[in-house]
C-alpha positions in Angstrom: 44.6 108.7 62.7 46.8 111.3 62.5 47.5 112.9 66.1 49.7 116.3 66.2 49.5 117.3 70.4 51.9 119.4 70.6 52.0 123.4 72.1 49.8 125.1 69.4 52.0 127.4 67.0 55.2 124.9 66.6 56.1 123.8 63.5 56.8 120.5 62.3 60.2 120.8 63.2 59.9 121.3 66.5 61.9 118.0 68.4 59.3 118.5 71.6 56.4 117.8 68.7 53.9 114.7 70.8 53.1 112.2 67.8 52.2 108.7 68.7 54.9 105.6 67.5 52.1 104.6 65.6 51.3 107.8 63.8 55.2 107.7 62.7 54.8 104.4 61.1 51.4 105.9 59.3 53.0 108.4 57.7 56.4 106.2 56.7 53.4 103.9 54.9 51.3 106.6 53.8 53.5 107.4 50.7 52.7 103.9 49.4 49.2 105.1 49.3 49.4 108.6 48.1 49.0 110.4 51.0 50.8 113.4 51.8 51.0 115.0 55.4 48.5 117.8 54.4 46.1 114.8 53.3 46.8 113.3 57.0 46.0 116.7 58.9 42.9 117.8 56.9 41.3 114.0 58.0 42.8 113.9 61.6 39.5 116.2 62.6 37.4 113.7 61.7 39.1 110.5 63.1 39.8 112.3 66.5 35.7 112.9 66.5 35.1 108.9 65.3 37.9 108.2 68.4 36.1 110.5 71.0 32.4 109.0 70.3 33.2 105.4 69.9 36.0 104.9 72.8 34.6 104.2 76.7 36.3 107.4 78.6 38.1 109.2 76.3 38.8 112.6 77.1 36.0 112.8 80.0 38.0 114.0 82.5 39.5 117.6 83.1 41.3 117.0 86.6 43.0 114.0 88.5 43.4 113.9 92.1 45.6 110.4 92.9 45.0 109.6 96.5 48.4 107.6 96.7 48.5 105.1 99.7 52.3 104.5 100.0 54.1 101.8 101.9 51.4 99.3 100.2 48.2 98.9 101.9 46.4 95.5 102.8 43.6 94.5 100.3 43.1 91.7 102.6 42.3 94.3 105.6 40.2 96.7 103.7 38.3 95.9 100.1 39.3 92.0 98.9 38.7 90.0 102.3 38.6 86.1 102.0 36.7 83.4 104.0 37.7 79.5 104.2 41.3 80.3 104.1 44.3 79.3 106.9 44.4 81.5 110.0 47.3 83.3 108.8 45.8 84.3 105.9 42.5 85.8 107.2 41.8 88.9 107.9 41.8 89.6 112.2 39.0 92.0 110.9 35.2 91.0 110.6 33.9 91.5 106.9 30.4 93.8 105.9 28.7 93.9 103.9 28.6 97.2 100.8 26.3 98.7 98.5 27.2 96.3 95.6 25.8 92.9 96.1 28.1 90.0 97.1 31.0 92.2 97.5 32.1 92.4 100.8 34.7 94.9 102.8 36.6 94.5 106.4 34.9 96.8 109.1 37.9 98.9 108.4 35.7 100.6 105.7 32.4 101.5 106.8 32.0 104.7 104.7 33.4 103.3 101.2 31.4 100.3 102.1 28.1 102.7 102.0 29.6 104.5 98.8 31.4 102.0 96.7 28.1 102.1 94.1 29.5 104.9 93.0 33.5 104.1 91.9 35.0 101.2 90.1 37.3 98.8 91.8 40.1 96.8 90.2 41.0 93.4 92.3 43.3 92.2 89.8 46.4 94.6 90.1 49.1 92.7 89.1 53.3 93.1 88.6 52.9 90.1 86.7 55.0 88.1 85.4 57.8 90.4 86.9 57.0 92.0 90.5 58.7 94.8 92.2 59.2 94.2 95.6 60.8 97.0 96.7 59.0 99.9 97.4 61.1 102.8 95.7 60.9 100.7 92.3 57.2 99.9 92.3 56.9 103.7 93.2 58.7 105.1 90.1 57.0 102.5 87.6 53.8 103.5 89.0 54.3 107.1 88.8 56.5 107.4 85.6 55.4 104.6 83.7 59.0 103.4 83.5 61.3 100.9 85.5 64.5 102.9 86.7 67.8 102.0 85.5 69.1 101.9 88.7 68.2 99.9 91.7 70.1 98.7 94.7 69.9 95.5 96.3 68.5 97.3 99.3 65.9 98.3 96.6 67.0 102.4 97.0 67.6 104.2 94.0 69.6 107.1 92.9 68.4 110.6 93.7 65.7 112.5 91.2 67.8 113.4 88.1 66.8 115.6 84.9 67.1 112.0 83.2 64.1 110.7 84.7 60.9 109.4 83.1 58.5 112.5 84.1 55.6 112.2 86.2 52.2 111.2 84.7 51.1 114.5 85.7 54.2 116.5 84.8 52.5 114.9 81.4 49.5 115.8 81.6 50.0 120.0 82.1 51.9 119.8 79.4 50.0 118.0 76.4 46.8 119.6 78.2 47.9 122.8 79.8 45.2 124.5 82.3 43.4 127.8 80.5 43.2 129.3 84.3 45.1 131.8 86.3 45.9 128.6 88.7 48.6 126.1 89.8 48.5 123.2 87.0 49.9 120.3 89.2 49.8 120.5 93.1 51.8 117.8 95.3 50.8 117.3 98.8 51.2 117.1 101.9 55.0 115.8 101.5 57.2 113.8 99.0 57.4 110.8 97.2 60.2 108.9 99.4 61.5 105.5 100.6 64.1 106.0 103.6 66.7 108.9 102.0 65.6 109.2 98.4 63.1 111.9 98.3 61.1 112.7 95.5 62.2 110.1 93.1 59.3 109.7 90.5 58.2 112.9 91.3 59.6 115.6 89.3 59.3 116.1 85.9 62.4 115.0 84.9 63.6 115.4 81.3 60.7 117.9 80.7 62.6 120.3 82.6 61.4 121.9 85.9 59.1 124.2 84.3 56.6 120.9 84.6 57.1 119.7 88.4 54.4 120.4 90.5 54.4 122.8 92.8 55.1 121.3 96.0 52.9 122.2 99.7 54.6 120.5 102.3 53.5 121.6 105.7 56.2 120.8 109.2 54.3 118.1 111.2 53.0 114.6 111.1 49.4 112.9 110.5 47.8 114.5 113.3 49.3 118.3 113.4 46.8 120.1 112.4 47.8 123.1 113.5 50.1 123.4 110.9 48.0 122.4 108.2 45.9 125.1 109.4 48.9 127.3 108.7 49.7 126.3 105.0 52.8 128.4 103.9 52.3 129.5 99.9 54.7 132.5 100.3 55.2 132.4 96.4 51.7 133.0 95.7 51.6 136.3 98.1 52.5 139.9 96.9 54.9 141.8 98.4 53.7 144.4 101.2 55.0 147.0 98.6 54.1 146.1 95.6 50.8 146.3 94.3 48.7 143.9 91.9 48.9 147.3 89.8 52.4 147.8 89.4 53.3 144.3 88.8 51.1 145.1 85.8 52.7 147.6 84.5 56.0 145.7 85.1 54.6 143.1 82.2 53.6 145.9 80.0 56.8 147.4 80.0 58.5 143.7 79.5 56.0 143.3 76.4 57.2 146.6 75.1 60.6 145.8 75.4 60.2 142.9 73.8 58.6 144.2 71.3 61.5 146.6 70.3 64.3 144.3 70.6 63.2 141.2 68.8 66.7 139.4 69.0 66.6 139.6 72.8 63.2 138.4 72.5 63.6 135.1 70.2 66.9 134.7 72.2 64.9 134.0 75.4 61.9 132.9 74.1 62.2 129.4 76.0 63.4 131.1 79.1 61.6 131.9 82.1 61.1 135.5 81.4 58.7 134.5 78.7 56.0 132.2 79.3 56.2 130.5 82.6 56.8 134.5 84.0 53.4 135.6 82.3 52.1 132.5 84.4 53.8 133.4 87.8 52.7 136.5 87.0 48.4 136.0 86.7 49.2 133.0 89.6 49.7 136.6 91.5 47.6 139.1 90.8 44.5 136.9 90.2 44.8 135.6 94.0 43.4 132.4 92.5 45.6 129.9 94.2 45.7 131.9 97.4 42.2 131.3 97.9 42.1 127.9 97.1 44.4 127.3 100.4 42.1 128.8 102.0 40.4 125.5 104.1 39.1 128.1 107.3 36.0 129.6 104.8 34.9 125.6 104.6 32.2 124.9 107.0 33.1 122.7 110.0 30.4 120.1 109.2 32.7 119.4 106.0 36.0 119.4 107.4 34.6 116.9 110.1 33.5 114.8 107.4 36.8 114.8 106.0 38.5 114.0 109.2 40.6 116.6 111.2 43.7 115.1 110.1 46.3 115.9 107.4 45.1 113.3 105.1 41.7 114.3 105.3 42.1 118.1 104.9 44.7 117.1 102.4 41.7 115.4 100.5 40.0 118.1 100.7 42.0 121.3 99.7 42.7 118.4 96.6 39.2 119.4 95.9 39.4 122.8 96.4 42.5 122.7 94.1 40.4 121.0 91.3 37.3 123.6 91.9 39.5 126.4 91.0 41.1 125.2 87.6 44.0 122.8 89.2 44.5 119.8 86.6 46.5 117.3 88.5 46.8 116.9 92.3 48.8 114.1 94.0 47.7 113.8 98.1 50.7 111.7 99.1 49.8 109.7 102.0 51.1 108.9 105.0 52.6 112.2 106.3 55.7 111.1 107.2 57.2 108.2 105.3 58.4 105.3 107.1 55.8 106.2 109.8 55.3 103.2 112.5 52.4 105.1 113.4 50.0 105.8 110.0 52.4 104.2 107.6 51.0 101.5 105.0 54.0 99.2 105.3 52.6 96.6 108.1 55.2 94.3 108.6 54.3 94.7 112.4 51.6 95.1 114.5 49.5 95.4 111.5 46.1 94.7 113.9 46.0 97.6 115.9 47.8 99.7 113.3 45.5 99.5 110.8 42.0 99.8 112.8 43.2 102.4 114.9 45.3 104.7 112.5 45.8 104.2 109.3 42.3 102.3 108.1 39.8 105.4 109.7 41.7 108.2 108.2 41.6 106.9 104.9 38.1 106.1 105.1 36.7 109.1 106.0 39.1 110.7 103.9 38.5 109.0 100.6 34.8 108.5 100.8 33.9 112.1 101.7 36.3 113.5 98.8 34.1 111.0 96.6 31.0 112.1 97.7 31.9 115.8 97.5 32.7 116.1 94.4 29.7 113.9 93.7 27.2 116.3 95.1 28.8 119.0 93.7 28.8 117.7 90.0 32.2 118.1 89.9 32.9 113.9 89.7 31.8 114.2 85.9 35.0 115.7 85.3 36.9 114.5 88.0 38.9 111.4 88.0 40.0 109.8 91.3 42.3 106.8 91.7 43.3 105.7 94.9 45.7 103.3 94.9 49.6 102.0 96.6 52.5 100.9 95.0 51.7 97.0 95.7 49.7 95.2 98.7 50.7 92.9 101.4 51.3 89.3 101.4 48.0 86.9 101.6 50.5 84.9 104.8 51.0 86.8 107.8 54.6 86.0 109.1 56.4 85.7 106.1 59.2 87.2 104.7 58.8 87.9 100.6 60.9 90.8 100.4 63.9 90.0 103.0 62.1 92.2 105.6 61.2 91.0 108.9 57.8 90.7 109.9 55.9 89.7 113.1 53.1 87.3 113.2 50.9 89.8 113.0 52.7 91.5 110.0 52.4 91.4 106.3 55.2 91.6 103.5 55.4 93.3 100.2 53.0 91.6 98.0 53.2 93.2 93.8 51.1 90.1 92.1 47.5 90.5 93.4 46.2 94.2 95.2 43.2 96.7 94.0 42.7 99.8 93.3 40.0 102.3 93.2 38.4 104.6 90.3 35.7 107.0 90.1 34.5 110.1 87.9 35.4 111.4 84.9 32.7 108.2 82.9 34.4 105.5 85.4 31.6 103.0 85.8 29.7 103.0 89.2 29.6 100.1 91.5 31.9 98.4 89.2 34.1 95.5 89.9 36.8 94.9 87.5 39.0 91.6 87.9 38.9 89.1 90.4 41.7 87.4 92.8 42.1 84.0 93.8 41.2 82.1 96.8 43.6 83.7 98.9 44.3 87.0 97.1 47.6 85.7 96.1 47.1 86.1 92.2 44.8 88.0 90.1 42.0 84.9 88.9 40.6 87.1 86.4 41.5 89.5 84.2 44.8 91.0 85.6 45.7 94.6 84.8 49.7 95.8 85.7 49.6 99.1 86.7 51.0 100.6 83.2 47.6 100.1 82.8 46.4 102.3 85.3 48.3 104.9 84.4 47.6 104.5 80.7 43.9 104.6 81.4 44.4 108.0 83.1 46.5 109.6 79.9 43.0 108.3 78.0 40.3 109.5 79.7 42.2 112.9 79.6 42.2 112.1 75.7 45.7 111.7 75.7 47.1 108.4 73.7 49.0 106.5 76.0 51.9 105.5 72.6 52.1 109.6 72.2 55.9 109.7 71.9 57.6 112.5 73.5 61.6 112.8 73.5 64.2 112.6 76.3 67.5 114.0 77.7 69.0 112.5 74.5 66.5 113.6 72.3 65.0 109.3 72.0 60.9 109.2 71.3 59.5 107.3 74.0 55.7 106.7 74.8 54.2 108.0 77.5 53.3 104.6 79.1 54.0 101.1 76.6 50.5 100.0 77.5 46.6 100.6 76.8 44.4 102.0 78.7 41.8 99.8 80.6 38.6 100.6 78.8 36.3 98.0 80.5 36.3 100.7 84.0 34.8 103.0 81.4 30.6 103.5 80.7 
């Protein structure tokens, strides 16, 4: 097959065209054959329809949220506890039991323990045979797809560039741009960042900015409220003095312009004032976004379920987000990065951390934002992922990644963690891989997180090999890896 997903109306020519590696080597073969391009285009129809019936997922899902856990949470203290092992291995936590039979969960997780027949968990993430143990690096691969050229010893990178590998959801908007009057790609409640590189694996790099997500960053930390009750989105309001009305008029007087000078028009056709300003422009007047910010008309019951916190009403104006046409939202989690306080990086006092800060938020958080969208039918199209950039060492007490950590700590651990899936025809009360003994090492069926990332491009019915050119004009692929079908019904 055949696949042409580029912006409808470009021609052949066009060097931002998305073909698949693949689908280049088809048609360099295709002569031998007979085949001409036209041939290829008239049968892609039908071997896209043959694709969509016969492959698990494809193109179910319409939104993403990505519940991103960074610092690297503990699978041993939430969803892959282990009995029989060494003291400092074992969880301080007592296991219970779940909905799925013989899979058991820390008391960290009561709620996802009552829910988790209805999303897919992966046990077997794996860096293998190469881990990242360095937080910024793992980041970027697992948000671009891509390991960065340039790491540190330290493990920092460089600052965003326009060379960087885009985003997976930078991708997405653009090979599946949103039909509504509505912000395409929502980051929240702060950055991507390790220690003083902000935002690295966050942008859209060589897209170009008209693909990064629009950003909602609120002052505060995991417990200010108040300001998430005051959500700035001064770029989305109209001016005191000018009206929805006007601004209309404004475009129709732009299109007529345009219209009359069609050199100044083909000679800023790719600019702002074309395309993304006819977006800004219905982002406006339609108030769309505006009232998706709008948390206060929830009821209280809801919000409670959520958590009053700014990871749980971050989960949930993610919904909200989704509900009114958003296709990609990232709820970047803890607040403040490097936090000793709600921070995923326990190489201390991991204990009392976890059960008293970090492990409740994300339980309420996660499992209400499942079940919302569950009762609301919106999961069908909805895919959630929930997932860190690695987990923690199965040995308490040990240094893997030159950090120190206290006896009640645990290092950076990229060879064995899990993830979680739902919506968008994930399986329910799936379990998908299975670690060893100690949770060192994926036992079964280990999937790098490439993977992941290639199984979200799919069940958007995006190839993961679609090629799409960078700062030097080079075809890449999205993500060098296929997607995980086996999570898919």
């Amino acid at each position: 097959m055949f696949r042409i997903q580029g912006s409808p109306g470009k021609d052949l020519c066009d060097p931002h065209l998305q073909v698949s590696r693949r689908d280049v080597m088809r048609v360099g073969g295709s002569g031998l054959l007979g085949l001409t391009l036209g041939s290829i285009l008239k049968l892609q129809s039908h071997a896209n329809e043959a694709q969509v019936v016969h492959s698990p997922g494809w193109g179910k899902a319409k939104s993403v949220i990505m519940v991103y856990l960074q610092g690297g949470p503990s699978h041993l203290d939430l969803w892959d506890p282990k009995e029989n092992v060494p003291e400092n291995v074992k969880s301080a936590f007592s296991n219970i039991s779940t909905k799925i039979p013989g899979i058991a969960f820390t008391e960290n997780l009561p709620q996802l323990a009552q829910i988790n027949d209805r999303f897919s968990m992966i046990r077997s993430m794996s860096y293998t045979p190469n881990g990242l143990f360095n937080h910024t690096a793992a980041i970027y691969q697992l948000m671009t797809g891509y390991t960065t050229d340039k790491v540190s010893p330290s493990g920092q990178l460089e600052p965003p560039t326009p060379k960087d590998f885009p985003n997976f959801g930078s991708n997405i908007i653009r090979l599946k741009p949103t039909s509504e009057p509505m912000l395409p790609f929502v980051m929240l409640p702060r950055p991507l960042q390790e220690s003083n590189v902000i935002g690295k694996g966050g942008t859209a790099g060589f897209l170009g900015k008209a693909f990064d997500p629009y950003t909602l960053y609120p002052d505060g930390d995991d417990m200010d409220m108040a300001k998430m009750e005051r959500i700035k989105i001064d770029d989305l309001q109209l001016r005191p003095d000018v009206f929805s009305v006007r601004l209309e008029r404004r475009a129709k007087l732009r299109d007529l312009v345009n219209a009359k000078m069609p050199e100044i028009n083909n000679a800023v056709k790719d600019f702002e004032l074309d395309g993304y300003y006819d977006q800004a422009l219905n982002l406006i007047v339609s108030g769309r976004a505006r009232d998706a910010f709008s948390l206060s008309s929830e009821k209280a019951e809801l919000r409670d379920r959520y958590g009053r916190n700014t990871f749980g009403q971050s989960c949930l104006l993610a919904r909200r987000l989704v509900e009114a046409g958003t296709r990609v939202v990232e709820v970047i989690w803890p607040k403040v990065a490097n936090s000793d306080n709600h921070s995923w990086d326990h190489h201390s006092g991991l204990t009392e951390r976890m059960k008293d800060r970090s492990a409740p938020m994300l339980d309420s958080g996660l499992s209400t934002l499942i079940e919302d969208l569950d009762e609301r039918g919106m999961l069908e199209e909805t895919l959630v992922v929930a997932i860190g950039e690695f987990g923690r060492s199965p040995q308490r007490g040990v240094s893997t990644s030159g950090n120190n950590n206290s006896a009640d700590g645990r290092d950076h651990w990229p060879y064995c963690y899990t993830a979680i899936v739902a919506g968008a025809g994930v399986k329910r009360g799936y379990v998908h891989g299975k670690s060893d003994k100690t949770a060192s090492a994926p036992l079964e069926d280990p999937v790098h997180p490439i993977e992941l990332l290639a199984s979200i491009y799919h069940a958007f019915g995006i190839a993961p090999d679609t090629i799409v050119y960078n700062h030097l004009n080079q075809p890449r692929e999205l993500v060098k890896a296929e997607a995980l079908t086996a999570i898919f019904s």
